[in-house]
C-alpha positions in Angstrom: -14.9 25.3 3.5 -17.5 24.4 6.0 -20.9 22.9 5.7 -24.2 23.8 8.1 -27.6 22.4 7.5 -30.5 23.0 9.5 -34.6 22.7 8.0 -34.7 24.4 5.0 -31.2 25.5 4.2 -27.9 24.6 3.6 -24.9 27.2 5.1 -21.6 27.3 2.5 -18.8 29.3 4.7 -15.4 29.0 5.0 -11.7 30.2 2.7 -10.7 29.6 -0.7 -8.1 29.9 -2.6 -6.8 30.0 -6.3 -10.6 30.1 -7.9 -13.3 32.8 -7.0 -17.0 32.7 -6.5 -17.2 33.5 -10.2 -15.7 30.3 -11.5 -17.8 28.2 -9.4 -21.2 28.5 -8.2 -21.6 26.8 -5.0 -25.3 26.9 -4.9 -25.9 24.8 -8.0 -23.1 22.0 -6.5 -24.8 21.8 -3.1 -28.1 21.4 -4.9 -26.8 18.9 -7.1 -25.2 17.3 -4.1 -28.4 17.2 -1.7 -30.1 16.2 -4.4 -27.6 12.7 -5.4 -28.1 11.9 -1.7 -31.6 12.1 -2.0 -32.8 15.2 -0.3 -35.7 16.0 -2.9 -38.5 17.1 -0.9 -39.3 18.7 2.3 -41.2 14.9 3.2 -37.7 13.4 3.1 -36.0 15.9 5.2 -34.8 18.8 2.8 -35.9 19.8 -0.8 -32.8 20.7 -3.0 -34.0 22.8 -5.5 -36.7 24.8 -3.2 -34.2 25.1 0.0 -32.5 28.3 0.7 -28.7 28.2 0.1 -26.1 31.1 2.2 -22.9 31.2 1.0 -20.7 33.3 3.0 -17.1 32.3 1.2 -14.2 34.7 1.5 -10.2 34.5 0.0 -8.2 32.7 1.7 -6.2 35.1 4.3 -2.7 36.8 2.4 -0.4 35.4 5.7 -1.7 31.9 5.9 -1.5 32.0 2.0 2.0 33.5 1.8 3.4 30.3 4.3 1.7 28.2 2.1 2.8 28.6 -1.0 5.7 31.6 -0.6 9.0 30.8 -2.3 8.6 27.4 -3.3 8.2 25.9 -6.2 4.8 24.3 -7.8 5.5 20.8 -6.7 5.8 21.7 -2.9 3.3 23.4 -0.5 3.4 24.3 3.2 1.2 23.0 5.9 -2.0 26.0 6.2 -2.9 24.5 9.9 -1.2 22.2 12.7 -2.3 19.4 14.6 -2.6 16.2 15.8 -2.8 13.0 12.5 -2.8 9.2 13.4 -2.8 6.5 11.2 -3.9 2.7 12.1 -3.8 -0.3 10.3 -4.2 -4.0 11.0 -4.0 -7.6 9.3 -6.7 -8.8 11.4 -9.3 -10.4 8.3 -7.6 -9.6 5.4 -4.0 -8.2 3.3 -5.8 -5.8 1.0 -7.2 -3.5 3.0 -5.7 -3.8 6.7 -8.7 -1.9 8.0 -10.5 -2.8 11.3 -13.1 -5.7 10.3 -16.0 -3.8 12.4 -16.3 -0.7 10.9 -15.2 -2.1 7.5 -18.6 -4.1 7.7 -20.0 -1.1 9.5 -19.3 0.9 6.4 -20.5 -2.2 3.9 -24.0 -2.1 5.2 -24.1 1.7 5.3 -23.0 1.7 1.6 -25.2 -1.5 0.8 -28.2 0.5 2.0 -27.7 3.4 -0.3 -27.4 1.3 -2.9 -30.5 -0.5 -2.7 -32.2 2.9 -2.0 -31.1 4.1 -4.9 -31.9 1.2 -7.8 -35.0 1.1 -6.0 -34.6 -2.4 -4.3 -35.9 -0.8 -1.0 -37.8 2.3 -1.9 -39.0 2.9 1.6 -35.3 4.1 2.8 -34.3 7.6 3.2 -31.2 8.7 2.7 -30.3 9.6 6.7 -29.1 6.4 8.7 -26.4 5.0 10.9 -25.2 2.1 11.5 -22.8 0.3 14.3 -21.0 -3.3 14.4 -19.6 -5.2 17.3 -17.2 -7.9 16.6 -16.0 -10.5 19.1 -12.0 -11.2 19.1 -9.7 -13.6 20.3 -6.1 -12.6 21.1 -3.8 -14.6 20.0 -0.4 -13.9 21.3 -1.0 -10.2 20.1 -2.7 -10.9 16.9 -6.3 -10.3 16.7 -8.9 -12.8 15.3 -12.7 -12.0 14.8 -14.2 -14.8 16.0 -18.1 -14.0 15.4 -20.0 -10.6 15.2 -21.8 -9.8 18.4 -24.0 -7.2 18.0 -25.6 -5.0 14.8 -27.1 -2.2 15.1 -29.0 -0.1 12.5 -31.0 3.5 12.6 -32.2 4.3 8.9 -34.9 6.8 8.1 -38.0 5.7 6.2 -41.1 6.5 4.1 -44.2 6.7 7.0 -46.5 3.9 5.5 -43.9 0.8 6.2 -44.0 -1.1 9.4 -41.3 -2.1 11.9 -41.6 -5.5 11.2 -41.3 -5.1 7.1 -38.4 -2.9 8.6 -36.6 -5.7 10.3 -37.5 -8.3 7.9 -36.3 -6.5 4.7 -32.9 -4.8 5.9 -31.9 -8.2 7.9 -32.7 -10.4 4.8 -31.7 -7.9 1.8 -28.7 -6.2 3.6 -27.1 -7.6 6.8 -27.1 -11.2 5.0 -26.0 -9.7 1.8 -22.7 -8.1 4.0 -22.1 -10.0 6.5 -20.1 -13.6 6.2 -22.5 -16.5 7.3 -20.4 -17.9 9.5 -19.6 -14.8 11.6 -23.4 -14.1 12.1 -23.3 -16.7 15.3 -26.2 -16.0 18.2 -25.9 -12.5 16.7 -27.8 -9.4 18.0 -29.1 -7.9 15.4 -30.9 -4.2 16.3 -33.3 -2.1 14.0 -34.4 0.7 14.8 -34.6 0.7 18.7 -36.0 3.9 19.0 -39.5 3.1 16.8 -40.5 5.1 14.3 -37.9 7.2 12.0 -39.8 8.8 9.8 -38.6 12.4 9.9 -34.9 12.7 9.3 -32.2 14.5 7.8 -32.2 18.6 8.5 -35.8 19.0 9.1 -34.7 16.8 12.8 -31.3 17.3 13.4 -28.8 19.8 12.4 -25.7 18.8 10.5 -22.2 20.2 10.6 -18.7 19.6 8.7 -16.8 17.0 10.6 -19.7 16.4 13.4 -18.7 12.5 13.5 -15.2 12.0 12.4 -14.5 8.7 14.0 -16.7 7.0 11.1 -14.1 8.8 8.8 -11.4 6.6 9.9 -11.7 3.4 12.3 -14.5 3.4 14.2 -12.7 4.0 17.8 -9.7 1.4 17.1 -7.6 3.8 17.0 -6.4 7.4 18.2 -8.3 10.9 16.9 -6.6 14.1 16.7 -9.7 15.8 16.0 -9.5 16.8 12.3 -11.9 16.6 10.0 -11.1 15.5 6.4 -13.9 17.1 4.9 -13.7 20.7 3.1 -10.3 20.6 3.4 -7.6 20.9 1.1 -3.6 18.9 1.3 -2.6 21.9 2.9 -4.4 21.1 5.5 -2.4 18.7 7.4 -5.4 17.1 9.5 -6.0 15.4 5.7 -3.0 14.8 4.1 -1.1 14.4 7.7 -4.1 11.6 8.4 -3.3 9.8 4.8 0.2 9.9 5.1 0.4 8.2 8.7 -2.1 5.7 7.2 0.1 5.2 4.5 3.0 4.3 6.7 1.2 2.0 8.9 -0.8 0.1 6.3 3.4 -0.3 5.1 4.6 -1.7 8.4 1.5 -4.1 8.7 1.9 -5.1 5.0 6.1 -5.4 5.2 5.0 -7.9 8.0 7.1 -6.3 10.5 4.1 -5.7 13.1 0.4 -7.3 13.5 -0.7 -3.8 13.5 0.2 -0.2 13.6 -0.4 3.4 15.3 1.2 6.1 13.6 
């Protein structure tokens, strides 16, 4: 299944199988969904319960079903698409995850944000922002080493009545500080909101789509994309499960210590 959005409504669309319209209702979960990310008034972007909600969900197709799941047993499946999976990891900051440092921090301040917008520590936020790191390296014989974050750049949506200033005061002090390492924020550029005022955000200015930025869904640019969003999609779709498994084998390699880091 697929997801659209534009002002005012949300688009369901796509194939199921295994459960019908009947046994779930889609509408109530993508108004439940909107509104735990916040969407609950046309002010903030999009109001869940008044927004209008198309569903336009069909059964899977019988031929891409029948490869699927024809003649074998419950515990195996066949791939329902084809195409191209990569997996990346690296040891350059830590054992445990063996995730590029710059988008793991990317994704820390990012995740940091919605939680303060949430307990209320920042009421001001909306729920629609981005955010980008830059980390300096040094290579060391092949082996990365993150020597100081360069740059940090954030775009968040935000009630009208606060200023840039409070802006860049609050997130720098309350969230980049909070998520970023002291000694790594070294003649650091830090970049809020560059554009002005984000006040309008969400639907109501841009549209949204399933899988519209996919890189953030895996390593920020470090590695190879084949395309494939993970979104919406099922283990039979190979552009998710393919995308875990190749993951899965390199975080191995880099975690067996035969390699630095890995491309699968």
């Amino acid at each position: 299944m697929e997801t659209a959005t534009k002002t005012g409504m949300v688009v369901l669309l796509g194939e199921i199988s295994g459960v019908t319209t009947e046994q779930v209702n889609f509408e109530q979960v993508a108004r439940d969904v909107c509104r735990q990310v916040g969407f609950t008034s046309d002010a903030i972007g999009l109001d869940c319960a008044n927004m209008q909600v198309i569903t336009n969900i069909q059964a899977q197709d019988a031929n891409i079903m029948a490869a699927v799941h024809g003649g074998k047993n419950e515990a195996e499946y066949g791939a329902g698409d084809q195409g191209l999976m990569f997996g990346y990891a690296t040891n350059e900051w830590d054992t445990e995850t063996l995730h590029p440092y710059s988008h793991y921090l990317s994704n820390k301040l990012s995740e940091e944000m919605a939680i303060q917008r949430h307990n209320g520590s920042i009421p001001w936020l909306r729920p629609d922002c981005k955010t980008q790191v830059i980390v300096e390296y040094r290579n060391d014989s092949g082996k990365l080493v993150p020597l100081r974050v360069y740059n940090i750049l954030i775009s968040t949506q935000h009630d009208p009545s606060v200023t840039n200033e409070t802006i860049v005061e609050v997130l720098t002090e309350q969230v980049i500080k909070r998520v970023i390492p002291a000694n790594m924020l070294t003649d650091t550029q830090i970049v809020i909101n560059p554009s002005g005022k984000f006040d309008v955000g969400g639907p109501a200015a841009d549209a949204g789509l399933t899988g519209r930025k996919i890189i953030v869904d895996t390593y920020g640019g470090w590695a190879a994309h084949g395309g494939g969003a993970f979104s919406g999609k099922d283990p039979t779709k190979v552009d998710r499960s393919g995308a875990y498994y190749a993951r899965y084998v390199a975080k191995s390699l880099v975690a067996g210590g035969i390699c630095d880091r890995a491309l699968i």
